[in-house]
N, C-alpha and C positions, 0 to 999 in steps of 0.2 A: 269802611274798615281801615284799622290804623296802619298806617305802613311800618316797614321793619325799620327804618330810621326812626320813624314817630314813636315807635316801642321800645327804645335804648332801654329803657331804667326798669324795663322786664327781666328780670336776671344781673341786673346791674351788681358791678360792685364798687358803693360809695364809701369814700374816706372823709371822716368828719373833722375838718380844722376846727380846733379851742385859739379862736385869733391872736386872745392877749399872752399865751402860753406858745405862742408857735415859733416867730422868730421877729428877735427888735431888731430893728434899724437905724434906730433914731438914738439909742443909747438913753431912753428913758427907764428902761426895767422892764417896758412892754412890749409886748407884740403887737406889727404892725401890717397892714395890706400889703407893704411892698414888702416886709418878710415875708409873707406866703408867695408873692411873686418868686420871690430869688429863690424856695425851695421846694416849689411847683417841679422842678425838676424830680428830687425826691419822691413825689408822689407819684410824675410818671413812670419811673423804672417800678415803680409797686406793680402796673401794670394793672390801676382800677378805672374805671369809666366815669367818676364825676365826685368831685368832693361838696360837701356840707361845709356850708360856713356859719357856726353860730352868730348872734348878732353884732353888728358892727355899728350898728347907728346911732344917732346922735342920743346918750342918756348919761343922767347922774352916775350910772353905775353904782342906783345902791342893789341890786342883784347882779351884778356884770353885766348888762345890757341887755339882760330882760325886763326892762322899763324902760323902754322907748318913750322919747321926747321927741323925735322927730324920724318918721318911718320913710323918709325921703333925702337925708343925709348921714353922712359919714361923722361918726363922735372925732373932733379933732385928734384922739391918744392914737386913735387907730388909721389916721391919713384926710384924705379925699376921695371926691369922686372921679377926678382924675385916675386918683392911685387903683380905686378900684378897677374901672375902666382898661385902666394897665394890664392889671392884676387878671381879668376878664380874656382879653384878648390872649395872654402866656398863657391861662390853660385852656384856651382854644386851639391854638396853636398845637399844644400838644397832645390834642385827642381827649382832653377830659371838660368836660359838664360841667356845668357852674349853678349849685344848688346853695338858696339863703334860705336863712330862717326869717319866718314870719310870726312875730309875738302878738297877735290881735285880738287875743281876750280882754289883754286890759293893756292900759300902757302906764305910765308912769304921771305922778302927779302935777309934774313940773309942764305934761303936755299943753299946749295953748287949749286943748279942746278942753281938757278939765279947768284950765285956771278960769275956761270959761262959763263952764259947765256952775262950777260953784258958785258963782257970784248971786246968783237971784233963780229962784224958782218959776222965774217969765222970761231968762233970756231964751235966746233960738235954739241955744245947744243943752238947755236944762236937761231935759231929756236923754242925754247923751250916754252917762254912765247908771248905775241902779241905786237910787236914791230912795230911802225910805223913811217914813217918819216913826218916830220910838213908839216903843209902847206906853200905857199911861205912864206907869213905872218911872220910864225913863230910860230902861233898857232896850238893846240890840231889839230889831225888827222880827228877830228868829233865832232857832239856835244855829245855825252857819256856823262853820269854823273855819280857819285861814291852816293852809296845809303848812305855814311857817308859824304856826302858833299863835292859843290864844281864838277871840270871836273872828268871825269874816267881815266883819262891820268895823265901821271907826266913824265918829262922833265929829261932824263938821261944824265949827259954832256957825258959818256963815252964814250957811243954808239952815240951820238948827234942824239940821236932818243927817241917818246914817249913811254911809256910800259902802259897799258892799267889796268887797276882796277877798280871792282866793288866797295870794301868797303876804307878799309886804302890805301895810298899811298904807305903803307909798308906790301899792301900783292898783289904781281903781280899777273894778272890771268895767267893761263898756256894755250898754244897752242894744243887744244885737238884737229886741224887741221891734227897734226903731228902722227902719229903711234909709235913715237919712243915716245912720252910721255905718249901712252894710253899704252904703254907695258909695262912701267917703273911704273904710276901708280897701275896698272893690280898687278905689283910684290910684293908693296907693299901694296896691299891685299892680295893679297896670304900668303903674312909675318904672318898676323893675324890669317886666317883661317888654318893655320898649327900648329899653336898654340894655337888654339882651340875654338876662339870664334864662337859663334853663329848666328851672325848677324851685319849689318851693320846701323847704319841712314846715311842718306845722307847728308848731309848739301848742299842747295841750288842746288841740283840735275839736273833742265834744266838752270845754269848758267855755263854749261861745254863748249859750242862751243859759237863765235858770228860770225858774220857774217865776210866772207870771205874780201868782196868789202869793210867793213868798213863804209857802208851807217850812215845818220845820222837819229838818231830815229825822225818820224814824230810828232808833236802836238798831243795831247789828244783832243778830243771834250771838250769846253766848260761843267765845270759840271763833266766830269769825270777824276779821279784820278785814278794811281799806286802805290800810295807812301807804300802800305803796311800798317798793321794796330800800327805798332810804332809810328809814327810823319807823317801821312797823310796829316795835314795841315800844317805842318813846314817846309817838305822835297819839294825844287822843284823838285827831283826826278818824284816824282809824274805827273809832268804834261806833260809827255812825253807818248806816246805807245812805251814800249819798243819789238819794231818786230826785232832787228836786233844786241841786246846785249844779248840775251839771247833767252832760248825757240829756238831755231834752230833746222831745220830736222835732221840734220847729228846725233844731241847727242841719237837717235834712233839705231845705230848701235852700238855707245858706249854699250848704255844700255844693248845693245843681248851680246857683247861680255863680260861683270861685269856678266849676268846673267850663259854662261856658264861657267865662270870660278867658281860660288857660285855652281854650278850643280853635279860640279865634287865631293861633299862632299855633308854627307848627313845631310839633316834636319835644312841647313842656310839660312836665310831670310835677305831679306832689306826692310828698309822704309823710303820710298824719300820725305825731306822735297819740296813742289813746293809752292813758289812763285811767284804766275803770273796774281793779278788783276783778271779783267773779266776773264779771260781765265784758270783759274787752274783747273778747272774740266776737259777741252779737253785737258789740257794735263799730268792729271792726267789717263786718260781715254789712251790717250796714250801711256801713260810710264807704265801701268798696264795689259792690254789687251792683251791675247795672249797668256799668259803663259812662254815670252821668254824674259820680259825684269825684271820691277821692282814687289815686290812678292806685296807690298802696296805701299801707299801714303799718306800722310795728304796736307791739306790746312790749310790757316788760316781763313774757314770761322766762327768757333765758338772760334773764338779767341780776337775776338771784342768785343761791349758794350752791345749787344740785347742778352736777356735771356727771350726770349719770346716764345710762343706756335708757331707763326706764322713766325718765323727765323730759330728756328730749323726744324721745317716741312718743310721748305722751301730749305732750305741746304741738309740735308740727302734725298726728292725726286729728288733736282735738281742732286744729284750725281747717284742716283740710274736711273736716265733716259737720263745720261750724260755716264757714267761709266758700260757698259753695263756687261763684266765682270771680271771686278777688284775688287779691293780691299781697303780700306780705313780703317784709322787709325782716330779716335776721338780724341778729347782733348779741351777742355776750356783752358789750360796753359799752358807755356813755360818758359824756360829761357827770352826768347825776348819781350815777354808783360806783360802789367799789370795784379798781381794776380786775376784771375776770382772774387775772393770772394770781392775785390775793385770795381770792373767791374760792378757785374752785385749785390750788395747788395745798399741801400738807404739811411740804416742807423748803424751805429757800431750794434746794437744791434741785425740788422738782420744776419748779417756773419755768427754764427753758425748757422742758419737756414737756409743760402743760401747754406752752403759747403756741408749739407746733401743733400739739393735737388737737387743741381748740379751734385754729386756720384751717386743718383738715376736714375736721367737722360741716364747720360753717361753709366752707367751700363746694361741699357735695350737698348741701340742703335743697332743695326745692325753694325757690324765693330770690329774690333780693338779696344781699347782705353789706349792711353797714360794721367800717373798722373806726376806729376812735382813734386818734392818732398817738403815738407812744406803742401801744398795743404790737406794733412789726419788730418796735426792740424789747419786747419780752418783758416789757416795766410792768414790777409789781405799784400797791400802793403806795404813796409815800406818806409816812412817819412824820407828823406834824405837830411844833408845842403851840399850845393856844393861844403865846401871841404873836404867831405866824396866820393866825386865822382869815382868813377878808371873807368867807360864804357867810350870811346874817345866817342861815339853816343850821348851820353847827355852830354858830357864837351861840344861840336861842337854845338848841338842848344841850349844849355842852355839859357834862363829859359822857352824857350815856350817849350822845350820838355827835360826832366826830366833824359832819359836816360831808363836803366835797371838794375839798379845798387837796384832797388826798389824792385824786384823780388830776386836777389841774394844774400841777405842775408843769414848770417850761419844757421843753422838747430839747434834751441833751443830742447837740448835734457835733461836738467836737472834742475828743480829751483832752487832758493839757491844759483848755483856754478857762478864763474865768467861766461862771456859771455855764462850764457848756458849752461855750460858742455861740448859748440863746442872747444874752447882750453884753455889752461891753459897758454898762453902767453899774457903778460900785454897787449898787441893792436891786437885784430881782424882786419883782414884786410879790413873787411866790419863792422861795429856796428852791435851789436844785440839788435832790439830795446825793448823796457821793454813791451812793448805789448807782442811781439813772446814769452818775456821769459815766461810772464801767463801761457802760451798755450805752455808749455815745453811736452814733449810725453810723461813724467813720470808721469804728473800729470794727464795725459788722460787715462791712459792706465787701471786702475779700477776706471776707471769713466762710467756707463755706458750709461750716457746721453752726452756724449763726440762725438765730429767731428769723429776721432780716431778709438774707438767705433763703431760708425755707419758705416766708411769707411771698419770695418775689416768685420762688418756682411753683408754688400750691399756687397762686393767684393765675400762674400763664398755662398751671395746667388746667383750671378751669374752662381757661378761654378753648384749649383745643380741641374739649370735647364739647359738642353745642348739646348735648343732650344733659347737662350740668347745668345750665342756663335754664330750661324751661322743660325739661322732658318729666314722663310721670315717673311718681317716686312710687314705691309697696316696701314698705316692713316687713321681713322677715322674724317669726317667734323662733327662738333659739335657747339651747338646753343651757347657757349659763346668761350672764349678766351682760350680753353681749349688744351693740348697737346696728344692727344689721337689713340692709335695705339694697333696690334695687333701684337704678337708674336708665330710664330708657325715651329712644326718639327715635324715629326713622329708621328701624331697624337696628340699632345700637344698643344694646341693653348692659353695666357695668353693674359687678356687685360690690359694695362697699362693707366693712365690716370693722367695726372701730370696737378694741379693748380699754374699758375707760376704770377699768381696777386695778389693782396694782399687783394683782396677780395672774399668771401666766394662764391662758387659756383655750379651750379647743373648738371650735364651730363646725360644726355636722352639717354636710348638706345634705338642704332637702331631698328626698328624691326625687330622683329625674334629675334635679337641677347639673348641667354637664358646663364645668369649666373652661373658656378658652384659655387665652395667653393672660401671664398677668399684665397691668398698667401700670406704663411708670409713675404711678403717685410719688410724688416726694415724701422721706420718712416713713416709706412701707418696712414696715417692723412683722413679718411670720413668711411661713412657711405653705404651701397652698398640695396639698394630698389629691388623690384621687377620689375622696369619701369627704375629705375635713380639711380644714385650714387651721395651722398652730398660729397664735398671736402672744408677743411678749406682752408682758404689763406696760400698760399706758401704749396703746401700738394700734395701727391699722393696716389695712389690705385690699387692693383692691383687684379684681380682674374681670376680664371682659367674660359674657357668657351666651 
């Protein structure tokens, strides 16, 4: 059985660093290792237990560095390994977990394994990525599609055969058919975990195998879409079931063997991102269960536009009666979507009242929960002209879909200074817009009516009730639009009760149910009866029972 240090990332709360958007150093426009070192601080007073670092290793960065060329160093923009190392040791030092991304469905063209890959259909490593030979025709192998647009295939004259890809044309997938690629990847995990990190995210986690035969993905029914929650109505992506480019049985043994190599050390976790449509709870439910594969999961279902009682109730039972016993990872935000606080507020004015109540939220769920960085100073999205662009996602459908480029902006750390405080070189490599700078963390930070603020005291009142971390949750039905559940552990049982309309409203308790004292939640907005509890618009409440 795992011990209670071994189980950290049980209840965890991870903060996601965007590297090149976090803090420069070096005065080139980007963000670098040792600017997360120097604001590692920052993250600790957040008072969460392990940050996310999206990729930092050596690539062209024509995705931002999800096209790995080398899964075993540091891309010179973003430092060494040194710096890492540095970087590793400050937030150990100060109590938080050091989780990377692992991009190993495909990597980037420029990898030595494909330059090797491509040369001839007899070298050692032909086999390597998914090569297929055309149809008479002369066309794609299949109808595949690339979720960046366009066939999944692309046309090698070397090999005079197609190689297969999910995103860019310039990031091949790899042949995880092959045992000699799951060994090679396998190593360079190990690279990591010998060097001490703590954990893994996955990126795109069941898009490791496709199908053997090559089949072509069937039609979607009328009505429903995959496209994901980026460009759903943009991407024909979307209007395929994809059963047979991804989500395959085999990546199930993959998964046993990543898990015991993470076994052989102690106290390291993974969290697999899955994108899969209808389907991401069975095989989130899959890739979790059991003890022998992945330690959690996320989906993308609270990553979308409903910030409502009856979405989220609907999401966390759907997984709690799907996912019988796994594990799940929270989050409203990402690098890949629109900032929740654009998402799910009406009006400018509501933002900082949405980015409290959404902290609140996520704070009492049952799970895990991952914050995106910006997200604790209340940043909505930012307003971008197209040729500020750098995501290839939103160059390719632009203007009906916008990109990501809206979310990655630098991390406004100081008023006053150029872009922020994020560098001191005359062009950011993304603008920071004069909104963020408002909303710089300096100015938050003895603010006590501050996003900031609220995020640093919701996050330590998680910590002081353990029954928030891991205890069972029950739904409450309730006569209006209300979001209402119970939280309990060792005899500790709280009720939470979150108003998520903009109208003021009244919760009837059940009967029997006998209220104690209330809890000092931070931003408890009502009133608590002997019969009922009054909540303002956009408000919560919480008390012990």
């Amino acid at each position: 059985m795992a011990t209670k240090a071994a189980d950290w990332w049980r209840g965890a709360v991870i903060y996601q660093v965007y590297p090149r958007s976090f803090q420069d150093t070096n005065s080139d426009g980007l963000g670098d290792l040792k600017g997360i070192t120097r604001r590692l601080s920052h993250i600790a007073d957040l008072g969460v237990d392990a940050i996310w670092l999206s990729p930092f290793f050596k690539s062209p960065m024509a995705d931002m560095g999800y096209d790995v060329s080398d899964y075993c160093d540091v891309d010179p923009i973003f430092g060494t390994l040194d710096d890492f190392d540095e970087m590793m040791v400050t937030a150990h030092s100060l109590g938080i977990k050091v989780i990377i991304d692992q991009v190993i469905s495909h990597t980037s063209d420029q990898h030595p394994w494909f330059i090797e890959s491509r040369l001839s259909r007899t070298d050692p490593k032909a086999d390597w990525y998914v090569w297929a030979d055309p149809k008479p025709d002369g066309t794609a192998p299949n109808n595949w599609l690339s979720i960046f647009g366009g066939p999944g295939w692309e046309w090698d004259g070397v090999r005079r055969q197609y190689y297969q890809h999910n995103f860019l044309t310039s990031q091949p997938d790899l042949n995880f058919h092959n045992e000699d690629v799951q060994d090679a990847v396998l190593k360079t995990v190990k690279f990591w975990l010998d060097r001490g990190v703590d954990g893994f995210r996955l990126d795109t986690v069941n898009y490791y195998f496709c199908d053997k035969q090559l089949r072509d993905n069937p039609p979607h029914e009328p009505g429903v879409s995959d496209g994901g929650l980026d460009a759903p109505d943009t991407n024909p992506y979307g209007m395929q079931n994809h059963l047979y480019d991804k989500t395959r049985p085999e990546n199930l043994d993959f998964l046993r063997r990543l898990r015991a190599l993470l076994d052989r050390y102690e106290g390291r976790a993974t969290v697999g991102e899955v994108g899969d449509g209808a389907r991401s709870l069975k095989t989130v439910a899959a890739y979790t269960t059991g003890g022998d594969k992945l330690h959690m999961c996320y989906t993308f279902d609270l990553l979308g536009p409903d910030f409502t009682a009856a979405h989220i109730r609907n999401c966390v039972e759907s997984f709690q009666k799907t996912v019988v016993d796994g594990w799940v990872c929270w989050a409203f935000s990402n690098h890949d979507v629109k900032r929740h606080v654009s998402r799910f507020a009406k009006t400018e004015e509501e933002c900082p009242v949405i980015a409290k109540l959404a902290i609140s939220v996520l704070a009492a769920l049952r799970g895990s929960i991952c914050l995106y960085q910006g997200e604790e100073l209340g940043l909505a999205e930012a307003e971008l002209a197209f040729e500020d662009l750098r995501d290839p996602y939103g160059i390719r459908f632009w203007p009906a879909f916008k990109g990501r480029d809206g979310c990655r902006t630098p991390m406004p750390w100081e008023t006053g200074k150029a872009h922020a405080g994020f560098t001191s070189a005359e062009k950011s490599w993304l603008p920071v817009p004069y909104e963020h700078a408002a909303l710089s963390a300096d100015t938050q930070i003895a603010d006590t009516n501050s996003v900031l603020t609220h995020y640093r005291r919701t996050l330590d009142f998680r910590k002081r009730y353990p029954t928030l971390v891991d205890g069972d949750m029950e739904f409450i039905d309730t006569n209006q639009d209300l979001l209402a559940f119970t939280r309990g552990k060792d005899g500790e049982k709280l009720l939470f009760v979150f108003n998520l309309t903009r109208e003021a409203a009244e919760f009837r308790l059940p009967a029997g149910m006998m209220l104690g004292k209330p809890v000092d939640m931070p931003g408890t907005g009502g009133s608590i009866g002997r019969e009922s509890i009054q909540l303002g618009a956009l408000s919560a409440i919480c008390s012990r029972i």
